[in-house]
N, C-alpha and C positions, 0 to 999 in steps of 0.2 A: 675465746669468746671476746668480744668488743660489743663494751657499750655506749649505743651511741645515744645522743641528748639532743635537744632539739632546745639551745638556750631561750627560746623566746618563754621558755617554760621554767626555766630559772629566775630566782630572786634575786636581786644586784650582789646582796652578800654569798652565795649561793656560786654566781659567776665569779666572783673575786677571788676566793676561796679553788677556786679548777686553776683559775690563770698564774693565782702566785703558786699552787702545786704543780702545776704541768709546763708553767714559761720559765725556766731555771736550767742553769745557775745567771743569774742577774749580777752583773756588776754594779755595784753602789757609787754612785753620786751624791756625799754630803758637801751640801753648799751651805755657802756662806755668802750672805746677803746683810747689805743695810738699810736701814728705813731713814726718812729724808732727815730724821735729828742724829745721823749716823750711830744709831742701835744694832751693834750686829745680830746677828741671828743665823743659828749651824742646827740643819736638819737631813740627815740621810734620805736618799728617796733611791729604790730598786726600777723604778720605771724609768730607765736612762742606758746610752748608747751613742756611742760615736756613729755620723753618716754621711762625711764624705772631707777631702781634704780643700778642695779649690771651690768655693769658700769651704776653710776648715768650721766644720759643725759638729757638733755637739746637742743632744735634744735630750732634755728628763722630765719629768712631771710630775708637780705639785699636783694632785688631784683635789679635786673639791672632796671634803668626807662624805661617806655614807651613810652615816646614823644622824646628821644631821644638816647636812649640804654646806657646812660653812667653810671656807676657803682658808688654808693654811698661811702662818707667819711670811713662808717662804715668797709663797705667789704675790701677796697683798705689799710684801719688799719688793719684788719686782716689778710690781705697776706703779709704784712713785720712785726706785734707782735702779733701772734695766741693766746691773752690773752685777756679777756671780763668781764666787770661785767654787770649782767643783775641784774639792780634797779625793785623791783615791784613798780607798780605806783597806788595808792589811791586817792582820792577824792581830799585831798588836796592839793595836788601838781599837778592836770589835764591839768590849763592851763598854768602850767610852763611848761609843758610837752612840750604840741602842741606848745608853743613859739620855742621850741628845736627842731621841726620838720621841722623848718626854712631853707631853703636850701642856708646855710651861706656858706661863700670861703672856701675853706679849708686850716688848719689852725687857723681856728676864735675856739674862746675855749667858745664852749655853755652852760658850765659851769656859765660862767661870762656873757653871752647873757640873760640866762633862769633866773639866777638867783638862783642856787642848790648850798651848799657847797660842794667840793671835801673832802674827805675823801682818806688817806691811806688804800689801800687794804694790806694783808697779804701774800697773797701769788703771786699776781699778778701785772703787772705792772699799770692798769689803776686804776684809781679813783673809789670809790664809790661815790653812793648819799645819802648826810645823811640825807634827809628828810623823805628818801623812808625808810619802815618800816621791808621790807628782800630783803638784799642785797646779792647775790649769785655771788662768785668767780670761776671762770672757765677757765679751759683752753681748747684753741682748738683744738681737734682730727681731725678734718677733715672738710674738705670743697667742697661741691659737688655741681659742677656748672650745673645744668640740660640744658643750652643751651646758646648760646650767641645771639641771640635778644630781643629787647626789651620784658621787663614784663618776663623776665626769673627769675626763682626762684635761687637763691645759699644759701645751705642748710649749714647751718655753724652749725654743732654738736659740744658741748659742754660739758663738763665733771663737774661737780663741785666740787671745791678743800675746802672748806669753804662757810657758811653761816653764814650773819647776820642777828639777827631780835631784834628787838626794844622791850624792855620788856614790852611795852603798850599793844601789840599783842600775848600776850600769856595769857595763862589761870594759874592758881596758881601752876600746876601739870606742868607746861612747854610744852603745846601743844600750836601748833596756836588756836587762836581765833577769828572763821571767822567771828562775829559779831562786833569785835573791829579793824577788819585791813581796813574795808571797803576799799575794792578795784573798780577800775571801768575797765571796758571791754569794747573792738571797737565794733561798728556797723559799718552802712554803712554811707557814704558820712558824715557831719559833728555829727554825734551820738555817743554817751556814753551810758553805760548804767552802773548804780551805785549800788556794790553787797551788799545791805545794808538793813536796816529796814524792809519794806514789802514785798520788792525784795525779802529776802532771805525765802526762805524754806525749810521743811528735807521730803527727802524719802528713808523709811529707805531698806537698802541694802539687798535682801535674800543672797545673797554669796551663804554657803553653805548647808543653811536651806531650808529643802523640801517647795515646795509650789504645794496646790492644781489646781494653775490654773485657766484661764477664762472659760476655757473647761467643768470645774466640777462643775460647777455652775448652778441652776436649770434655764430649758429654759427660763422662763418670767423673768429671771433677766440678763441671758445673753443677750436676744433678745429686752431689756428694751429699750423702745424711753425718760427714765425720766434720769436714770443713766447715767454718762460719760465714756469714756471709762479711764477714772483716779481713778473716782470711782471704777469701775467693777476690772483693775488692784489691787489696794487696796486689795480687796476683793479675789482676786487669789493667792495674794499671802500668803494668810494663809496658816501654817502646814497642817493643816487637817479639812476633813469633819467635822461639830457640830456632836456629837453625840447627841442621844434620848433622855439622860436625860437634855442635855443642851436644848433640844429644845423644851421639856415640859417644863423648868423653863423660858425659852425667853417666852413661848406662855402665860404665867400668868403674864408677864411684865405688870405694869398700861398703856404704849403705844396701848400696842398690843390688847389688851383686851379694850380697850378706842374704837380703830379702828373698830375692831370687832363689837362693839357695834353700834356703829352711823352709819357704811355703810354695808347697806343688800346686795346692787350690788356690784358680784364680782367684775367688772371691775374698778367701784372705790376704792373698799376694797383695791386693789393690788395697784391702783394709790396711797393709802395713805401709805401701807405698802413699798413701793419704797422710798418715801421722808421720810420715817423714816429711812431707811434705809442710806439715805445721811446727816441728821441731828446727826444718831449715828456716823456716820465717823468723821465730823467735829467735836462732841465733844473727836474724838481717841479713843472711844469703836468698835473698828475694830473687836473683836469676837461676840460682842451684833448684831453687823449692819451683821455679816456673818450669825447670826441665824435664825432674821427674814426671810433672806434671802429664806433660807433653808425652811420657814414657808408659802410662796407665792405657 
């Protein structure tokens, strides 16, 4: 069953409440902004994302609040010094974060509340966080305010002028290494979610490598009630049909020919040749698991 909603029918808190439960995991953006008597100011915001490299950009938003439409520390810094640094935030540093998320005077330096060292930026006037492991320099292009009531979005696009990253989070070849930066992402109401040990997984990308598709797939494996639709993906996106001779040397496989042997009924025979077919996936014989495939 799917329920569907017709948001004109929802209260602002009501839709806010669906978007941060249902738009996740969010990467966090705490910036760091200063005000024109250089007052810093460090506030996490979940409505942020990278969106392109040539001009490299950057966009998050300070939202106007909803209980009372007034405009956060962050934004009201960025309309007198269009200067930002957006800290990524990891595991370790989570709940100095959300301590920052504190809705302190303004003025109050959440620096010295949170408990983060400031750090000179290079190009910019705010602070960095040196705990945070890439620390991204920005200035601000523009700021686009989509409305003036509360839970109004202002879209502050950001350019990056410099990056820092922590040499613990790179790989020996100087790439990130997204198994050592462990990062954590917003959910909804008090959640996290933490990109790290069994959380993470790879699916690897076709780009611009042909894939045969869920389409091309023989019916009883497409129309399979045992395969997922993860698996079946998997499996589509190979280059190409097995040919013949791969599929006489799959059929003399000891799996295949085991099955073969011990179920006379098709209908089990096929049940068995399916879970084999998801037993080859999990061990990453993704052409073996496409032949049997093809062998059903």
């Amino acid at each position: 069953m799917i329920r569907s909603i017709d948001t004109s029918q929802l209260s602002h808190p009501e839709l806010h409440r669906l978007m941060l439960g249902a738009i996740a995991p969010r990467p966090i953006a705490f910036a760091s902004t200063v005000d024109t008597s250089g007052r810093p100011n460090l506030a996490p915001f979940s409505f942020f994302n990278a969106f392109g490299v040539n001009p490299s950009t950057i966009i998050f938003s300070p939202s106007r609040r909803g209980r009372d439409n007034t405009t956060k520390d962050t934004f009201n810094n960025l309309k007198e010094v269009p200067e930002v640094v957006i800290n990524a935030v990891n595991y370790g540093m989570v709940e100095q974060v959300s301590l920052a998320s504190t809705e302190f005077p303004a003025g109050i330096n959440e620096f010295e509340k949170s408990g983060f060292t400031p750090l000179a930026s290079v190009k910019v006037r705010p602070f960095r966080v040196a705990e945070s492991p890439v620390q991204w320099e920005c200035r601000v292009r523009e700021i686009i305010e989509t409305g003036t009531g509360g839970g109004a979005a202002n879209l502050v696009i950001c350019e990056v002028l410099m990056v820092h990253i922590s040499e613990s989070a790179l790989t020996p070849d100087g790439q990130i290494d997204t198994t050592k930066l462990d990062l954590v992402g917003r959910m909804g109401g008090d959640y996290y979610v933490r990109a790290s040990g069994n959380a993470l997984f790879e699916v690897e990308k076709p780009l611009q490598k042909p894939a045969i598709g869920i389409d091309s797939l023989p019916v009883a494996v497409k129309n399979s009630k045992i395969l997922t639709g993860n698996e079946l993906g998997r499996l589509g996106s190979s280059e190409s049909i097995p040919a013949e001779t791969e599929l006489v040397t799959i059929s003399q496989m000891d799996e295949v020919v085991a099955i073969h042997g011990k179920y006379a009924d098709s209908m089990q025979r096929a049940e068995q040749m399916q879970l084999l077919i998801r037993d080859l996936l999990k061990k990453n014989r993704k052409r073996e698991a496409l032949c049997v495939a093809y062998l059903l």
